[in-house]
C-alpha positions in Angstrom: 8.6 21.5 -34.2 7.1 17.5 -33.8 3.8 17.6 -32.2 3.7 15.1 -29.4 0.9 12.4 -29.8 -2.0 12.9 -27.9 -3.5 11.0 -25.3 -7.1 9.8 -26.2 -10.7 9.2 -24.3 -10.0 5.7 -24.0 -6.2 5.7 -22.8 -7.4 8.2 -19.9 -9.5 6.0 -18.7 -7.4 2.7 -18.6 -4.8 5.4 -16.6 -7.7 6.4 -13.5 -9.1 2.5 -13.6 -5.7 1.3 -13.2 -4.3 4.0 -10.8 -7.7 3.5 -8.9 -7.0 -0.4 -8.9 -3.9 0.0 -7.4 -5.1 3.0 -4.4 -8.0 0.6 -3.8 -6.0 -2.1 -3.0 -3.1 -0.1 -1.1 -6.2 0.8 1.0 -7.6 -2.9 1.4 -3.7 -3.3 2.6 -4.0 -0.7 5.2 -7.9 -1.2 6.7 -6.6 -4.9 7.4 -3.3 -3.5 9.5 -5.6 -1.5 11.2 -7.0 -4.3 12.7 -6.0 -4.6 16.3 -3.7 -7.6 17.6 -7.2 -9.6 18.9 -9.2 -8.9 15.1 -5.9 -10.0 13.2 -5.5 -12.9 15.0 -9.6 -14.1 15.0 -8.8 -13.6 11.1 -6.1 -15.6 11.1 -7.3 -18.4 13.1 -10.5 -18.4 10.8 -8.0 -19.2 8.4 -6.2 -21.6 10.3 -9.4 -23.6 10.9 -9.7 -24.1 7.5 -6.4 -25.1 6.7 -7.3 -28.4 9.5 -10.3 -28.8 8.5 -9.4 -29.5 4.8 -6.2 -31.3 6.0 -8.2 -34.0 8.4 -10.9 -33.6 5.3 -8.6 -35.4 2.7 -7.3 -37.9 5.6 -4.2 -36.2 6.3 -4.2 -36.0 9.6 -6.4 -36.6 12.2 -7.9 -33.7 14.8 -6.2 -35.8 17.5 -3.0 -35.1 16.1 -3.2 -31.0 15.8 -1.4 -29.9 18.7 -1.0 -26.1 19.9 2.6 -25.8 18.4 1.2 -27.5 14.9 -1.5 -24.9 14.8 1.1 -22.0 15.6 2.8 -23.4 13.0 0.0 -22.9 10.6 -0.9 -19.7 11.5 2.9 -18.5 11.1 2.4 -19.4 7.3 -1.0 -18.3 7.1 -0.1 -15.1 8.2 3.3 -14.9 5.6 1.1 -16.1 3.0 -1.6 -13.8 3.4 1.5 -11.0 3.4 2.8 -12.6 0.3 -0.7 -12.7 -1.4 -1.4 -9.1 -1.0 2.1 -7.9 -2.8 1.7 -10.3 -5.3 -1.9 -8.1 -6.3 0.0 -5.1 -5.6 2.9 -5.8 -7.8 0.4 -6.9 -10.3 -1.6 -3.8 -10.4 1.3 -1.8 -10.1 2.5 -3.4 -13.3 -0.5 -2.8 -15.1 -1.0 0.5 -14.0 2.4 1.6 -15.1 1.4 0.3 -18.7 -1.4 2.0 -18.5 0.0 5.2 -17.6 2.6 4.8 -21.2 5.7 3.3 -19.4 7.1 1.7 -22.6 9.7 -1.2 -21.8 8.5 -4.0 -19.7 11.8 -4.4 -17.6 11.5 -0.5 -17.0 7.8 -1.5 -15.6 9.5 -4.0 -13.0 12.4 -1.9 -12.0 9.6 0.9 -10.6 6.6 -1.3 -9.2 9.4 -3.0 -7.1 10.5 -0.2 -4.8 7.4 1.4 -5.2 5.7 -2.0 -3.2 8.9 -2.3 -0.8 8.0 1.5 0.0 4.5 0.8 0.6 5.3 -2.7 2.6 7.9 -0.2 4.5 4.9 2.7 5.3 2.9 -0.5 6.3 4.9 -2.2 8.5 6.0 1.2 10.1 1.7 1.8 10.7 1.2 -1.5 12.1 3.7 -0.2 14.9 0.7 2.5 16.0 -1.6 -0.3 16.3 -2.6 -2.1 19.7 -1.0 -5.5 19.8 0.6 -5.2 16.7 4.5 -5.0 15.1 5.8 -3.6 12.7 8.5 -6.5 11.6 11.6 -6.3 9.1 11.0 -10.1 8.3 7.8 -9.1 6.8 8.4 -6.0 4.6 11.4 -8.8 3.0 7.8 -11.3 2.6 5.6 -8.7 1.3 9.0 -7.5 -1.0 8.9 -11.2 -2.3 4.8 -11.2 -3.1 5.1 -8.1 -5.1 8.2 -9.6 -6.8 6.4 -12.9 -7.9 3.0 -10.3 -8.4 5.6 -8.4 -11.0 7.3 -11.5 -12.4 3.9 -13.3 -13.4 2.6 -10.4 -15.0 5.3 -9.5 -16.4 5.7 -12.8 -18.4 1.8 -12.1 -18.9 2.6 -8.9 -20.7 5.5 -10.3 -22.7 3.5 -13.7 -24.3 0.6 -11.0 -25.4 3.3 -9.0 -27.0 4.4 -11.8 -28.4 1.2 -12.8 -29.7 0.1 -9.4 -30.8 3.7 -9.1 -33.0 2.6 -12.6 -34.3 -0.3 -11.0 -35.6 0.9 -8.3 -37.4 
């Protein structure tokens, strides 16, 4: 009978940092749908704020020239970035925690962190509905979807140059 390798000190370790990564964050994405309607929006507009401030900053546009529908404008994207942005570190981690955890092909990797993050951006959206002055909204699962995609993709093209690099060294 072949004896199965064994998994070492080290390897254990890289598996409960990198499944910890990845709760910790699903967390993160959580505590900040918690946030009522009112502390979502102050957030955004922080946000917002800053987007003007460093547009009339570099000269391009004047304050006189933000109007209520330019800064709902703003805060539309602002708000689909930030969605975006938080997949894209979920995909990410998921990626790297599947590595960790022995999942040997790449493409394999993707094909699981995918639904696993659509799942999650599902279970979040379907929270936010609990919450006072928020909705839960198909358009954004489909954002947050994307962010984990492009989270994937990039580190998934990460993974393959140090392969090839690593091969180019042996």
């Amino acid at each position: 009978m072949e004896e199965k390798p064994t998994c070492g000190k080290r390897q254990w370790i890289l598996r409960i940092i990198a499944t910890a990564a990845v709760v910790a964050w699903m967390t993160v994405i959580f505590l900040m749908s918690a946030d009522d309607g009112d502390q979502s929006s102050k957030k955004s507009e922080a946000i917002v704020d800053l987007v003007i401030d460093a547009a009339v900053g570099v000269k391009l546009m004047t304050r006189e020239q933000v109007t209520p529908k330019l800064r709902d404008t703003i805060g539309f994207y602002v708000r689909k970035s930030a969605h975006a942005t938080e997949y894209a570190i979920l995909g990410a981690l998921l990626m790297l925690a599947l590595a960790a955890w022995g999942l040997p092909r790449l493409a394999a990797r993707a094909a699981l962190a995918l639904p696993i993050a659509a799942a999650y951006a599902a279970s979040d959206e379907y929270h936010q509905l609990s919450v006072a002055g928020r909705s839960g909204e198909w358009r954004d699962i489909f954002v947050d979807i994307a962010g984990a995609a492009i989270g994937i993709a990039i580190t998934l093209l990460c993974m393959r140059s140090y392969q090839r690099k690593v091969r180019k060294q042996q």
